[in-house]
C-alpha positions as CSV (number, residue, x, y, z in Angstrom):
1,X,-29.4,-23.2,-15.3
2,X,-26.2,-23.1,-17.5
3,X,-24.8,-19.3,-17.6
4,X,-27.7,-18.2,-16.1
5,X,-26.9,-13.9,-15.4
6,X,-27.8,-12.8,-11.9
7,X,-28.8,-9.3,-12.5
8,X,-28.7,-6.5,-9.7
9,X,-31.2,-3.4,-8.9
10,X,-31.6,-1.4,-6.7
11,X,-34.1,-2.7,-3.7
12,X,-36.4,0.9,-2.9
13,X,-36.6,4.6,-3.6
14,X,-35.8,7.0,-7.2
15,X,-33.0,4.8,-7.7
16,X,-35.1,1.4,-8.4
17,X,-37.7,3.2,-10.0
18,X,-35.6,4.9,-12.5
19,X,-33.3,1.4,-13.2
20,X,-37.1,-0.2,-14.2
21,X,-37.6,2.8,-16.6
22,X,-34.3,2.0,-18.2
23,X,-34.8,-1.6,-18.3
24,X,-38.7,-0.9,-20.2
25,X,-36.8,1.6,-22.5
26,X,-35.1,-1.1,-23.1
27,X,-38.2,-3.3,-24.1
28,X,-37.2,-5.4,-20.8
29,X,-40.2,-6.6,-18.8
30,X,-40.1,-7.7,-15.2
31,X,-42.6,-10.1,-13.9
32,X,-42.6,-11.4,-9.9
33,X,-44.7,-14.0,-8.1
34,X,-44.6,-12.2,-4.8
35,X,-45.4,-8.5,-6.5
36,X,-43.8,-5.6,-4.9
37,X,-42.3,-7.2,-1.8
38,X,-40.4,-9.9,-4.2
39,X,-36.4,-9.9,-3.7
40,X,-36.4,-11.9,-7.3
41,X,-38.1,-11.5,-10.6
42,X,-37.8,-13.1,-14.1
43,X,-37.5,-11.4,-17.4
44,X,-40.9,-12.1,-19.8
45,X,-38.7,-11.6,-23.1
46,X,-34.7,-12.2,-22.0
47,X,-34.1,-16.1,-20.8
48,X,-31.6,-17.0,-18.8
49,X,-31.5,-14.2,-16.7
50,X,-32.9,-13.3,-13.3
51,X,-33.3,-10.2,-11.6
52,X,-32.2,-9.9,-7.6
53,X,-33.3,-6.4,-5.5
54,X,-30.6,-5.6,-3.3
55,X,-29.8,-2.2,-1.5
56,X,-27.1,-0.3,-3.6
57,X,-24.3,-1.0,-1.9
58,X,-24.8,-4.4,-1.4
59,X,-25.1,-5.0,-5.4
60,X,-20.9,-3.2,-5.6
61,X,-20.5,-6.3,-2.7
62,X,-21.4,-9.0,-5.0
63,X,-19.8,-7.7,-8.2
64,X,-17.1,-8.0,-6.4
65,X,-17.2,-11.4,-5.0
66,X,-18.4,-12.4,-7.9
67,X,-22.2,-13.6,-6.6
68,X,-23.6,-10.9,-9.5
69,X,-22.7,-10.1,-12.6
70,X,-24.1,-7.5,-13.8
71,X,-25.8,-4.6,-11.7
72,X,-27.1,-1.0,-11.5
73,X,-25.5,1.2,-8.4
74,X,-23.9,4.6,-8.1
75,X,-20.5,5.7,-8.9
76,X,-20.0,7.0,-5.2
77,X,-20.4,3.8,-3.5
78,X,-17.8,2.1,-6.6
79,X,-15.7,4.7,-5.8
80,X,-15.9,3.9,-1.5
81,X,-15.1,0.1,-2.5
82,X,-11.5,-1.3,-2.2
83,X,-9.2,-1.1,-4.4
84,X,-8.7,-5.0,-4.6
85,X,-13.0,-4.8,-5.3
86,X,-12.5,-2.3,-8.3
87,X,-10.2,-4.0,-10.4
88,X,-12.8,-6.6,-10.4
89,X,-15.5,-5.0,-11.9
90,X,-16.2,-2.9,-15.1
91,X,-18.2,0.7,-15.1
92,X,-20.2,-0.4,-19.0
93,X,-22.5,2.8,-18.9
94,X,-23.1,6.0,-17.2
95,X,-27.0,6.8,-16.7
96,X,-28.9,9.8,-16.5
97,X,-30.1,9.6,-13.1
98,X,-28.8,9.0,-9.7
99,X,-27.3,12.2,-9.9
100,X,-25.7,13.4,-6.8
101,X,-22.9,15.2,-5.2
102,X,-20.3,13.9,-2.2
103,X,-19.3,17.1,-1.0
104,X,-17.3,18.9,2.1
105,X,-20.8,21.0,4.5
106,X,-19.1,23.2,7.3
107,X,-21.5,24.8,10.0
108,X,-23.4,28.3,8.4
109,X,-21.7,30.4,11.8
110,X,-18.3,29.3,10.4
111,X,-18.3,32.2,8.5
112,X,-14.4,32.6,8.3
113,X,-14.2,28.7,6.4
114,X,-14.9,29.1,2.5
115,X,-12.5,26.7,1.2
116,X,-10.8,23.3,2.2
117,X,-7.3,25.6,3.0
118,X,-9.7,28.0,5.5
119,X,-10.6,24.4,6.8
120,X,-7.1,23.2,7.3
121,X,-6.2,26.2,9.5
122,X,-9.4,25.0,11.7
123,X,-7.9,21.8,11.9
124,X,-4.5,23.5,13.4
125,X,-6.3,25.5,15.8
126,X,-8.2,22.6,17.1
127,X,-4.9,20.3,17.4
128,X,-2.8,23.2,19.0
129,X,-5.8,25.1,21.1
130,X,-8.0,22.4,22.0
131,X,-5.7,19.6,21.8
132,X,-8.1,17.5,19.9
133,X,-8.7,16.5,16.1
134,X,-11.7,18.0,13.7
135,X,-14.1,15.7,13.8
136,X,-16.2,14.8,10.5
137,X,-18.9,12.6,9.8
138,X,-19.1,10.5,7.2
139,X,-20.2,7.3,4.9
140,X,-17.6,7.9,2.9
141,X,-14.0,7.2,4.7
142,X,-12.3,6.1,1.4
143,X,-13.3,8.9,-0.5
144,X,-13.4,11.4,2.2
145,X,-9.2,10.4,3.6
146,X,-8.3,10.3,-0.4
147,X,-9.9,14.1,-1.1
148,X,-8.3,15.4,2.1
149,X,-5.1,13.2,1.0
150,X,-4.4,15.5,-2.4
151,X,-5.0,18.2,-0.2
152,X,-2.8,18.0,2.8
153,X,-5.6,18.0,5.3
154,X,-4.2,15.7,7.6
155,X,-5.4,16.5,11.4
156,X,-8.8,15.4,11.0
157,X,-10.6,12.4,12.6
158,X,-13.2,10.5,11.2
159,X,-16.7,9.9,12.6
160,X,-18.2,6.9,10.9
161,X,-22.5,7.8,10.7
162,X,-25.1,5.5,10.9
163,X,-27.7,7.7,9.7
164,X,-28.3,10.9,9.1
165,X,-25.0,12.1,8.6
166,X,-26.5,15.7,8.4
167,X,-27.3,15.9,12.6
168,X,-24.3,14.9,13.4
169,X,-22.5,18.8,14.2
170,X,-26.1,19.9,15.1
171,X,-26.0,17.0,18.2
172,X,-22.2,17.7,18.8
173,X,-21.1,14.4,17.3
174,X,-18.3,15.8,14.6
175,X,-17.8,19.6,14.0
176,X,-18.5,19.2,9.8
177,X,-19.2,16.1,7.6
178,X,-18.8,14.7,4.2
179,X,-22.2,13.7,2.4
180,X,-24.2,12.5,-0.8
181,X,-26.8,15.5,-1.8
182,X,-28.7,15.9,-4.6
183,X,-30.1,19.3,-3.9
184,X,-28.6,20.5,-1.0
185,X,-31.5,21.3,1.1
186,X,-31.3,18.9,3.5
187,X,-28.1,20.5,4.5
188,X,-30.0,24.1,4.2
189,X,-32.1,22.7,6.5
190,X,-29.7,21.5,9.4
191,X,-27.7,24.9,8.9
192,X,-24.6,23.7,6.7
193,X,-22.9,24.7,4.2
194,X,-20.7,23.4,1.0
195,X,-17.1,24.9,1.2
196,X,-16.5,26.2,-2.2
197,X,-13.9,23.7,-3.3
198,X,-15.2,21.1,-1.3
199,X,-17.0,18.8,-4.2
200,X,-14.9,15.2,-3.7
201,X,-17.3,13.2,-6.2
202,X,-19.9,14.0,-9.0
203,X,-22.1,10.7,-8.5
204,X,-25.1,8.9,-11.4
205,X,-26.1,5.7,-11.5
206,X,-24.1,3.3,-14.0
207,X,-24.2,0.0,-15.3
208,X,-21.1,-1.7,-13.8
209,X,-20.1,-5.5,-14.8
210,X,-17.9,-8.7,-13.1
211,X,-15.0,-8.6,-15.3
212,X,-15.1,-12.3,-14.8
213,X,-18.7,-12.7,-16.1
214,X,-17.8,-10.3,-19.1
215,X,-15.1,-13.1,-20.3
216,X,-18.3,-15.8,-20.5
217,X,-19.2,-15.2,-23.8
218,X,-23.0,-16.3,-23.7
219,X,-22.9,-14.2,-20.6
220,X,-21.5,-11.0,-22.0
221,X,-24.6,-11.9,-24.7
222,X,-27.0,-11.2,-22.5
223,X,-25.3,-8.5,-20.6
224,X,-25.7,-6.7,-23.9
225,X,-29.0,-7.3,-24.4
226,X,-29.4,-5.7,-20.8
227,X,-27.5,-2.7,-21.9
228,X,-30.1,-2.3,-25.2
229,X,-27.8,-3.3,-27.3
């Protein structure tokens, strides 16, 4: 189908949920022959358009490569993506959900670590006394070497996580972590803390756009029309 828009959303949890409440504010309705467990659907009232459920970070992937062109995801995992991958894309509009914070969670015993300069001392002491580097888990090694970059943290290691990022001091894997949380009480729960200038990234959901696609003119049409307008 000529132009046809490749649209997108997230696959599971709040964040799909809330993209299909913007999409009926919207007045856009999503019909699917395989229901629920569908990876595609079609738009009753926009044509040439067609909707594609992909996990969030996979929908930054193909903005970038230029697979997608238009998509909902969250500001954190645009701002994990390369460089090269950012200047392909275009942020069109910040929503109101998705909200989260990627933020610095020391151990609750560290009671002498408030701030990120407390936590650059602990990274001395563990290069000069112990002869190894801080260890800290994250999802998030972009953002996680640039914060620590404009702070002067430098004798750190990074401990890429698979899962549950918050475990990882509890089973000895890194000493502290870098982490998405909404609430915080999943890291209440596993006994960490936020240092108090440790916020790296205030996260939402956005709209974000191939750059490439937006230069298609009956494309950027119907990007619009995504975007309510």
């Amino acid at each position: 189908m000529k132009d046809l828009v490749t649209i997108g959303l997230p696959s599971k949890g709040r964040l799909k949920e809330s993209s299909l409440n913007f999409l009926e504010k919207n007045n856009l309705k999503l019909s699917s022959k395989g229901g629920d467990r569908d990876y595609f659907a079609d738009f009753d009232n926009l044509a040439n358009a067609k909707v594609i459920y992909l996990h969030a970070r996979e929908i930054i992937e193909r903005l970038g490569d230029g697979t997608l062109d238009v998509g909902i995801s969250g500001l954190d995992l645009l701002g994990e993506s390369s460089n090269s991958l950012q200047k392909k894309v275009e942020t069109l509009k910040e929503l109101d959900f998705g909200k989260a914070n990627l933020v610095v969670a020391v151990p609750d015993d560290w009671i002498d670590v408030q701030t990120v300069a407390d936590l650059e001392e602990v990274s001395f002491y563990f290069r000069d006394k112990k002869n190894s580097r801080l260890r800290i888990a994250t999802k998030y090694p972009n953002l996680t070497n640039k914060f620590f970059a404009t702070k002067g943290v430098t004798q750190y290691r990074l401990i890429l996580s698979l899962g549950a990022t918050e475990t990882y001091p509890f089973i000895g894997s890194s000493e502290i972590i870098t982490d998405i949380t909404s609430t915080g009480s999943t890291l209440k729960a596993n006994n960490l803390r936020v240092l108090k200038d440790g916020s790296i990234l205030k996260s939402y959901a956005c709209v974000i756009a191939s750059k490439k696609s937006l230069i298609n003119k009956n494309k950027k049409k119907i990007i619009n029309l995504f975007l309510g307008k």
